[in-house]
FILO-623575 format. One record per residue (C-alpha): residue in one letter; z, y, x. Coordinates in steps of 0.001 Angstrom, whole numbers, padded with zeros to 6 digits, always signed. Each point is the difference from the previous one (the first is absolute). Layout:
FILO-623575
aZYX;...
//
This chain:
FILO-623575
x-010815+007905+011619;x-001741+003222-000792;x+000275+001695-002967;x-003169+001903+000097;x-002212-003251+000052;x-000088-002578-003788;x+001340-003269-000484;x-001790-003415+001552;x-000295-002599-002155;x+002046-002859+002404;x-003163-002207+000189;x-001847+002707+001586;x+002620+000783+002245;x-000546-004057+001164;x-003322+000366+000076;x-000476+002577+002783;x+002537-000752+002019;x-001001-003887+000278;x-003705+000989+000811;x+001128+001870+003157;x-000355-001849+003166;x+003234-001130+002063;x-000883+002972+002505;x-000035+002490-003644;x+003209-001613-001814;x+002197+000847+003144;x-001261+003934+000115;x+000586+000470-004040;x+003388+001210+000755;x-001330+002308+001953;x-002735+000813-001911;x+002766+000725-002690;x+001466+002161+001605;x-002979+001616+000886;x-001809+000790-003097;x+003408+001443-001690;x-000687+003122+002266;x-003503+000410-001372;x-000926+002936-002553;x-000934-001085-003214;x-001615+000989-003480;x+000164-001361-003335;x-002435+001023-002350;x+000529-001640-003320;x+000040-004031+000528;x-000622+000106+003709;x+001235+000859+002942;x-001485+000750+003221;x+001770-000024+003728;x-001672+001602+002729;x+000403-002728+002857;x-001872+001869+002562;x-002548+003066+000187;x-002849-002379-000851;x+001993-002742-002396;x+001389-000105-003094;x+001994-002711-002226;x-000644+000345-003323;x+002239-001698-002987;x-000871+000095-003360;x+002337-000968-002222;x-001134-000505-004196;x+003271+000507-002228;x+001991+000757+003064;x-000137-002825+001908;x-002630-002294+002093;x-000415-003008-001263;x-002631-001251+002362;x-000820-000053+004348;x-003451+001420-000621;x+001949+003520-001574;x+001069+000556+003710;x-002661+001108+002177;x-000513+001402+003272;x-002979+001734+002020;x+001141-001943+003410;x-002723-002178+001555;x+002930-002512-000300;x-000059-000189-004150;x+000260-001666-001893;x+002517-002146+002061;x+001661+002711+001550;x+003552+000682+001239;x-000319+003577-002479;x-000315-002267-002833;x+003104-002144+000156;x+001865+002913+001422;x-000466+001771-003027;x+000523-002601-002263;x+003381-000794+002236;x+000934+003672-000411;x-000632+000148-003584;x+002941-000661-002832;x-000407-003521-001705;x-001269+000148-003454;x+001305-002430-002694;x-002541-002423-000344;x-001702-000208-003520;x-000077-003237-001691;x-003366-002089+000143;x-000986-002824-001792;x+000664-002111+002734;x+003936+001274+000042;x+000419-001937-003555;x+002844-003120+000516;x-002303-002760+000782;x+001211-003084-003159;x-000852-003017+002884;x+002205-002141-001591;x-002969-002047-001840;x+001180-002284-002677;x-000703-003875+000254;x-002828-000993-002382;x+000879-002251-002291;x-002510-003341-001121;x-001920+000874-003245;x+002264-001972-002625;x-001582-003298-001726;x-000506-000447-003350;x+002269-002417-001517;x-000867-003293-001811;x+000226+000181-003836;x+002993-001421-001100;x+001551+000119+003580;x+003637+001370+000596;x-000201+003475+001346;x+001595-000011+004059;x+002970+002093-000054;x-001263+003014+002645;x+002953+000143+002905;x+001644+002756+000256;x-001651+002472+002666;x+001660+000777+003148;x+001499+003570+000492;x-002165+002292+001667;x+000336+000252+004066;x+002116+003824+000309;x-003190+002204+001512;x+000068+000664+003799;x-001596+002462+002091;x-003859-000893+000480;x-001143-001475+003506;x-002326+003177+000510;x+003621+002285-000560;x+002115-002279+002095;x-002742+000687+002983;x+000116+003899-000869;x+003594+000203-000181;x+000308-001506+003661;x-003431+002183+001200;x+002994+002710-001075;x+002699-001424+001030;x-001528-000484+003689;x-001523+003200-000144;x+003522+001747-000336;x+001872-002303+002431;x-002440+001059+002598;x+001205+003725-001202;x+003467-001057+000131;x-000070-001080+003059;x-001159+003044+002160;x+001467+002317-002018;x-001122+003623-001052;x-001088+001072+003687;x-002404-003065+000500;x-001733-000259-003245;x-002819+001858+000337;x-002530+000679-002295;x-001517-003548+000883;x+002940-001870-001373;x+000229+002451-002745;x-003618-001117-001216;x+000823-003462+000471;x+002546+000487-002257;x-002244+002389-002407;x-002672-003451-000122;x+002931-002079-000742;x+000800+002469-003063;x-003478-000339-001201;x-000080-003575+000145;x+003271-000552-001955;x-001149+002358-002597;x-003333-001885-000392;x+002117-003068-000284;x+001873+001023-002935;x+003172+001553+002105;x+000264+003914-000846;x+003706+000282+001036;x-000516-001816+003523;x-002999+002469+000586;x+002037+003470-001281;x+002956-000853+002121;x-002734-000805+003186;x-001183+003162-000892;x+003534+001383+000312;x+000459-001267+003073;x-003467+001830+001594;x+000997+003724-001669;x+003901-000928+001311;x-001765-000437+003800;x-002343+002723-000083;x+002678+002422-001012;x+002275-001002+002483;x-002656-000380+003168;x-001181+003594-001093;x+003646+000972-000062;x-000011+001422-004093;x+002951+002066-000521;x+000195-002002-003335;x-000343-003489+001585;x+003292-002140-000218;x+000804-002965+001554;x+001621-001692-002700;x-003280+000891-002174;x-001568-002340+002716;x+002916-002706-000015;x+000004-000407-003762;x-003904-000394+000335;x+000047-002489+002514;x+002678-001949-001720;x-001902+000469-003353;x-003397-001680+001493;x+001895-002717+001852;x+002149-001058-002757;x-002678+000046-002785;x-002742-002302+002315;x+002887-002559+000827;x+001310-000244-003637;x-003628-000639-001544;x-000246-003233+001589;x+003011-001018-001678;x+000342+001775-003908;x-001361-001098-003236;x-000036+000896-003261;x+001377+004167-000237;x+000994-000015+003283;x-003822-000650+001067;x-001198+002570-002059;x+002485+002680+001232;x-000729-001229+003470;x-003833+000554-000559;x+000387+003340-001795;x-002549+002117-001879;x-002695+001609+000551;x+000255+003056-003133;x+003136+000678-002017;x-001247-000736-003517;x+000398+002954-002675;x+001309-001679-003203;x+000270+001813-003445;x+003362+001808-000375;x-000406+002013-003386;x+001044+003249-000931;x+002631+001419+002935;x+002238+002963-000376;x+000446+000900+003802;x+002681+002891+001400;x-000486+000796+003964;x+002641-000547+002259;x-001510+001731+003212;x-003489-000265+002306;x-000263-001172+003394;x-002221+000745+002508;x-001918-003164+001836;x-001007-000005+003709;x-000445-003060+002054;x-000829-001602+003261;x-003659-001270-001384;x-001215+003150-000794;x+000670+000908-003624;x+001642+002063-001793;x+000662+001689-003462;x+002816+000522-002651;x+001969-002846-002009;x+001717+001584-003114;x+002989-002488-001519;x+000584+000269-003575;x+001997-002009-002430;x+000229-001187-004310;x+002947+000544-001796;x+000996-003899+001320;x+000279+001346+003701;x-003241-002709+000882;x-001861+002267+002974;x-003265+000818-000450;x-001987+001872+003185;x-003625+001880-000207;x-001293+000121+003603;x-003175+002025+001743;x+000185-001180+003271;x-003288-000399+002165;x-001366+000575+003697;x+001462+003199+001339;x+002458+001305+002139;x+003384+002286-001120;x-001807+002645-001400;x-001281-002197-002405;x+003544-001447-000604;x+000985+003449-000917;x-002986+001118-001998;x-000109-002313-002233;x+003484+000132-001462;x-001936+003923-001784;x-003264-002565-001205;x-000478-001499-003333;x+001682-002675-000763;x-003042-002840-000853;x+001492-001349-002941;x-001967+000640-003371;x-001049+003655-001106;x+003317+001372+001223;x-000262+003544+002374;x+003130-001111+001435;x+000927+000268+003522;x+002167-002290+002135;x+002541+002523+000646;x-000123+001073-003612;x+000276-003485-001281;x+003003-000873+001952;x+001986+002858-002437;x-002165-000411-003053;x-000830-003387-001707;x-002639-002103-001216;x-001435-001734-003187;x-002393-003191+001037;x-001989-002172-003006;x-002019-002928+001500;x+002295+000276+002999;x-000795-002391+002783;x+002399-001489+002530;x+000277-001639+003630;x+002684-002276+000395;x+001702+002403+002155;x-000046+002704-002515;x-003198+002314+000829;x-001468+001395-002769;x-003959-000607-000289;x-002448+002114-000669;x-002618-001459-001884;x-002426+001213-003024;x+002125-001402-002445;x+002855+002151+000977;x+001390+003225-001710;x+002610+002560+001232;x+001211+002800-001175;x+003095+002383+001297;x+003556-000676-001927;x+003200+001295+000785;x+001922-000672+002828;x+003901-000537+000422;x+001824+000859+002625;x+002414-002182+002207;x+003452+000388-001984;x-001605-000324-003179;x-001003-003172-001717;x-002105-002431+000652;x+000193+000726+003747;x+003579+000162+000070;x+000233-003537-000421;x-001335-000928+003585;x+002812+001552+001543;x+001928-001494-002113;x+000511-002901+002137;x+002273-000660+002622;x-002018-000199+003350;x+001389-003452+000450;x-001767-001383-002670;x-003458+001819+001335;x+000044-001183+003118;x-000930-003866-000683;x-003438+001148-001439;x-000414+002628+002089;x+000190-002583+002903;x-002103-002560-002077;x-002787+002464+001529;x-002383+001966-002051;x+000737+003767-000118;x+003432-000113+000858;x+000981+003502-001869;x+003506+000476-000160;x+001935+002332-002627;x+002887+001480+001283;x+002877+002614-000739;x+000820+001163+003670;x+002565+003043+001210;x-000933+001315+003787;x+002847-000247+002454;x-002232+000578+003763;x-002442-001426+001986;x-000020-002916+002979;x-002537+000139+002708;x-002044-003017+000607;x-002815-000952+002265;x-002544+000928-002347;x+001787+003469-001314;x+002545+001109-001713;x+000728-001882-003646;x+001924+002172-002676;x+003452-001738-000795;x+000828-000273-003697;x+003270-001546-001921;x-001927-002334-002641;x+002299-001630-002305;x+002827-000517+002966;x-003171-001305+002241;x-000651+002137+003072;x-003880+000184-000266;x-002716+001208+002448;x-003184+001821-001027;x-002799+000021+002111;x-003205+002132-000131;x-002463-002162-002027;x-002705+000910+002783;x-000086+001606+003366;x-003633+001512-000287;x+000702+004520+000520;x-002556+000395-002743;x+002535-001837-002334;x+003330+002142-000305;x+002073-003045-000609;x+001697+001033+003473;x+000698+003460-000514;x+000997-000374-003376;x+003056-002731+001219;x+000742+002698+002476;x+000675+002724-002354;x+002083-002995-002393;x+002171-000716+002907;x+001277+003612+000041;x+001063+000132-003868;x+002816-002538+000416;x+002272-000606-003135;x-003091+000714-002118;x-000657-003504-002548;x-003447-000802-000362;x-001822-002516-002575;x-002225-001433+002362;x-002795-002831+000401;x-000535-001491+002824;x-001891-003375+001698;x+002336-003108+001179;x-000159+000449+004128;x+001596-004159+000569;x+003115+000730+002863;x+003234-001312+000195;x+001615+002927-001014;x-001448+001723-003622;x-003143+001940+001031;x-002684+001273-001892;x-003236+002447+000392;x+000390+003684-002168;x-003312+000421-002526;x+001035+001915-002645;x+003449+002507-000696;x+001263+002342-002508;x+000132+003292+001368;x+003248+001011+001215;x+000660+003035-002023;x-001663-000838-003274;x+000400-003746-000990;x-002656+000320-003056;x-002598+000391+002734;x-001185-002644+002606;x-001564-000138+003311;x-002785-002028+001440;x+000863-000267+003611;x-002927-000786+001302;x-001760+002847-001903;x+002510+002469-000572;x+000905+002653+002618;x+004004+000567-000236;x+001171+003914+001208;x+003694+000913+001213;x-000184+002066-003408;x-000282-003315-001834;x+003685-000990+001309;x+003623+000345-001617;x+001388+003482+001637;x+003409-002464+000574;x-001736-002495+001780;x+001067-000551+003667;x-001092-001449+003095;x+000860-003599+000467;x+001989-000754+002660;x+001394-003124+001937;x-001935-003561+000045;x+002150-002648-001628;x+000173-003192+001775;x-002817-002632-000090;x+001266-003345-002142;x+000189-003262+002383;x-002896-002228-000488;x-000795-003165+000958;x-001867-000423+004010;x-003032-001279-001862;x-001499+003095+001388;x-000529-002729+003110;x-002074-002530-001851;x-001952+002797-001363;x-000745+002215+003192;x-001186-003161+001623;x-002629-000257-002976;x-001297+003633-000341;x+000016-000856+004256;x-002884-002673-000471;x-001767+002071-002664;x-000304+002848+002124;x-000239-001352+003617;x-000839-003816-000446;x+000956-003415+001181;x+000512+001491+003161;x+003016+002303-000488;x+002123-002882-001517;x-001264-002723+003310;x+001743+003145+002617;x+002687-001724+001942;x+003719+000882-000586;x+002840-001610-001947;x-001471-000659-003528;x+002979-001846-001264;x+002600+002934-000257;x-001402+001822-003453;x-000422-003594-001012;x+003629-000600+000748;x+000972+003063-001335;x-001653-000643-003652;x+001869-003170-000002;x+003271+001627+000459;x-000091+002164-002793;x-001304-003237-002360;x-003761+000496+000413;x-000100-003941+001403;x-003672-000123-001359;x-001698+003575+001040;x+001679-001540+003804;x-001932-002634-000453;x-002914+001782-001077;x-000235+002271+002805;x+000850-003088+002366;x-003433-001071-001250;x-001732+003098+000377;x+000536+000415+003231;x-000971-003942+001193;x-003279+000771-002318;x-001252+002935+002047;x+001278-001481+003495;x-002029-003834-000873;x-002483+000174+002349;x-001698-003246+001300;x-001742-000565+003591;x-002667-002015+000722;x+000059-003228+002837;x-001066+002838+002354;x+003094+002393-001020;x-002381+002595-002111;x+001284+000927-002959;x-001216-000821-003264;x-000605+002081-002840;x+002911+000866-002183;x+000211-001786-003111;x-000386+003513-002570;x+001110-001981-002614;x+003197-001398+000934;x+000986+003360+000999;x-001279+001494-003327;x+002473-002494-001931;x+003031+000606+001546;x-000661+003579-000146;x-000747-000198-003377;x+003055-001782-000706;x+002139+002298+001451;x-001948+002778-002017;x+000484-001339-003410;x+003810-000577+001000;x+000259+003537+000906;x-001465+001252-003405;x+001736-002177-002197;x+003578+000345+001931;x-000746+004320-000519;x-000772-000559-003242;x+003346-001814-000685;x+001764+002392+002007;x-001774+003006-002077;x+001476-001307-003281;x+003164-000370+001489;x+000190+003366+001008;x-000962+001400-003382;x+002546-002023-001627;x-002749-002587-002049;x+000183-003749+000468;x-002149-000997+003362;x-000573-003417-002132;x-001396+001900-002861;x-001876+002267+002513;x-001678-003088+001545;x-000565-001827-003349;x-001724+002827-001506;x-003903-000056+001733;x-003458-000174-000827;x-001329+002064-002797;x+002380-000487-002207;x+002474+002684+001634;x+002089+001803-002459;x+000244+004145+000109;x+001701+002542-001220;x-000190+000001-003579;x-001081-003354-001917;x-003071-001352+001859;x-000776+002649+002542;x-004162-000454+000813;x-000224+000161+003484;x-003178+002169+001384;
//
């Protein structure tokens, strides 16, 4: 993806790319590759690539992103259905597709009519009506059953070659399928689609920030979704179908305190500040500016205005300060809106020993980790004392004692532009020093979770945004020394085999798992330490991607995409669930409270945390 070039709209994406010729679609890699070594210049809403001397590609984008094929155009003799076209498109960041008319849930489930009713006969007994039967629990429609398995199709075919073979043809296959599911009522299916594309894109045009478990928890996400719909009724359906917009309800009058502002950068191309704040009953409350941009936006906007009411606060200033709201209006997951109706003005703030905030830390991490799991925004408030660091593949982590728990931090975000890094660096050399920190869940076997937000080292009344703030030598204790010696790494289970052999398929396909060798020894091996059922699981991996049929003349047959997408998706959602059992164990809470706690209705730090 390049940065320099605005979002496509997915259907337009679909559109190109399916109007190039067979002899076209197998050049757009190329193509791809190709035009992201072209000059370009944006001027306002468009942007304009210099193909050649004589040719230039011209996108213009309205509000930031282009919402239809005929904003792409090109001066080839070629246009309009030339390989410049999709390439650019293909190249391009996915936009979040804006709701339509057509994106409403369909009601199909039409009523019988009933027979007009017949005047009775004077004098005549009135009928005693029968009782009427209860209504049929609503199902998925027929047109979302046939977009869910356009979806599911489209991401078994992904599946199955893997990152290095699912080119940007595949990738708009996948980008129709999206569309189709959203016009079908199915906004979930078509986000995590989406997911998958951005996942691909950053990992074919080898993104420093791409990760392969972003694209494993994608995959599984899209898979799992479009084979439950055909299935769930009732809540489950409409969790499984998703929505479209969070809906802003009416909150009130809210007295807000920050907590601390984070900066925002991610793989589809936006980027901003999210500021967390919280009322005196520890519920979290975030106000976000995040838009198109790369990281200098994410670390402009944390000096902007915050766009709340007539307040001249800024992010960074918020996080300190506080906030009065009337008219307040609220997502479910806790973002503040911004409408007309809303007024702010700047209050007091409180800092993180003093009350109200004191009261998220307050509780035992144990107790935080079942809603912090539940998913949502995962925030964490800990007490933690530094004792070293331990090198893993990734980097270092900063080693911390946290209530008897030895706990690893990890930078938040590897991006240079965000000091998360450096600043976890400079931490790892003030060992002894105790910290009041907050920090993101990272699910592992052993307790593990992502640095955001410190007080500083020297002065406790004063706090650090991590990814904002700059930390010196100057800043650290004059006693603080250099941590040394790596303490052991805890035993854990060998499910790392089961899930190697999955993040295997994501990344190179069917294919890796159908190599010849002995298959059965990790499979052996997970039984022997009691995992009798991930065996099995990986037992059925492995026949799934090596099931290949021949023909009466010995040719083979196509693979069957979706066998192999099942098994690997059931080996997937082992995987997760058997971490996330194994996280809560680590951290001391109950893995059967951890599991039982999901949904939206996950539980936070204070009373009902709002999850953003």
């Amino acid at each position: 993806m390049s940065p320099d070039l605005p979002p496509v709209a997915p259907s337009v994406t679909a559109e190109l790319v399916a109007a190039l010729t067979p002899r076209l679609q197998k050049r757009l890699d190329a193509g791809i590759a190709k035009l992201a070594d072209r000059p370009s210049v944006v001027d306002g809403d468009t942007v304009r690539i210099a193909v050649d001397d004589d040719t230039d590609l011209v996108l213009h984008a309205p509000g930031g992103v282009v919402t239809s094929a005929d904003a792409i155009r090109c001066g080839c003799l070629l246009a309009p259905d030339c390989l410049h076209r999709a390439a650019a498109a293909s190249a391009a960041p996915v936009a979040d597709a804006t709701p339509t008319a057509e994106a409403v849930l369909p009601t199909e489930a039409a009523s019988e009519s009933k027979p007009d009713s017949v005047p009775e006969a004077e004098g005549e007994a009135a009928s005693v009506p029968e009782p009427e039967p209860a209504p049929e629990p609503e199902t998925a429609t027929a047109r979302q059953h046939t977009a869910a398995r356009t979806v599911q199709d489209a991401a078994a075919a992904v599946l199955d070659v893997g990152t290095d073979g699912a080119g940007a043809v595949l990738q708009a296959e996948l980008l129709r399928a999206a569309h189709t599911a959203r016009l079908a009522g199915l906004p979930r299916a078509a986000a995590s689609a989406v997911s998958v594309v951005t996942a691909l894109r950053a990992a074919r045009a080898a993104d420093p920030a791409y990760r392969l478990t972003d694209l494993v928890a994608a995959l599984r996400e899209v898979l799992a979704v479009t084979h439950r719909l055909g299935y769930a009724t009732g809540p489950e359906l409409t969790a499984l179908r998703g929505t479209v917009r969070q809906p802003y309800t009416p909150d009130g009058a809210l007295r807000l305190y920050g907590l601390f502002s984070e900066p925002v950068l991610t793989a589809t191309g936006y980027a901003g500040t999210v500021t967390w704040t919280a009322d005196a009953e520890g519920r979290l409350y975030t106000v976000s500016d995040v838009a198109p941009g790369g990281s200098g936006r994410a670390v402009g906007t944390a000096d902007r205005t915050v766009r709340i009411g007539d307040t001249a606060l800024t992010h960074r200033e918020l996080s300190r300060a506080g906030l009065a709201v009337s008219g307040a209006t609220v997502s479910p997951t806790g973002r503040l809106g911004a409408g007309a109706g809303v007024r702010a003005v700047r209050a007091s703030g409180a800092a993180w020993h003093e009350v109200p905030l004191d009261r998220l830390w307050s509780v035992p991490a144990a107790e935080q980790i079942p809603g912090a799991l539940a998913g949502g925004h995962g925030l964490l408030f800990l007490d933690v004392a530094l004792i070293g660091t331990v090198r893993e593949a990734a980097g270092d982590c900063l080693l911390a004692d946290c209530g008897g728990l030895t706990l690893r931090l990890a930078a938040a975000h590897d991006h240079p532009a965000l000091p998360y890094r450096d600043n976890l660096r400079l931490l790892a050399a003030a060992r002894g020093t105790r910290l009041r920190v907050i920090a993101r869940l990272a699910p592992a076997p052993h307790p593990r979770a992502l640095l955001l937000a410190a007080n500083h080292p020297t002065d406790p009344e004063t706090r650090l945004d991590l990814g904002l703030d700059r930390l010196q030598h100057a800043d650290l204790p004059a006693s603080a020394a250099s941590p040394t010696g790596t303490p052991p790494s805890p035993d854990e289970p060998p499910l790392h085999f089961l899930r190697r052999r999955v993040h295997q398929a994501a990344s190179g396909g069917r294919r890796v798992l159908a190599s010849p060798g002995d298959k059965e020894a990790e499979s052996r091996r997970l039984r022997h330490n009691g995992l009798a059922t991930a065996g099995d699981l990986l037992d059925e991996l492995h026949a799934a991607a090596s099931d290949r049929s021949r023909d009466v003349f010995g040719r083979l047959l196509p693979a069957d995409t979706g066998h192999f997408a099942r098994a690997w998706l059931a080996a997937a959602v082992y995987s997760d669930e058997v971490d996330r059992a194994l996280c809560a164990a680590a951290w001391g809470a109950d893995p059967a409270v951890s599991s039982a706690v999901g949904g939206e209705g996950g539980v936070g730090p204070g009373e009902q945390a709002r999850r953003p």
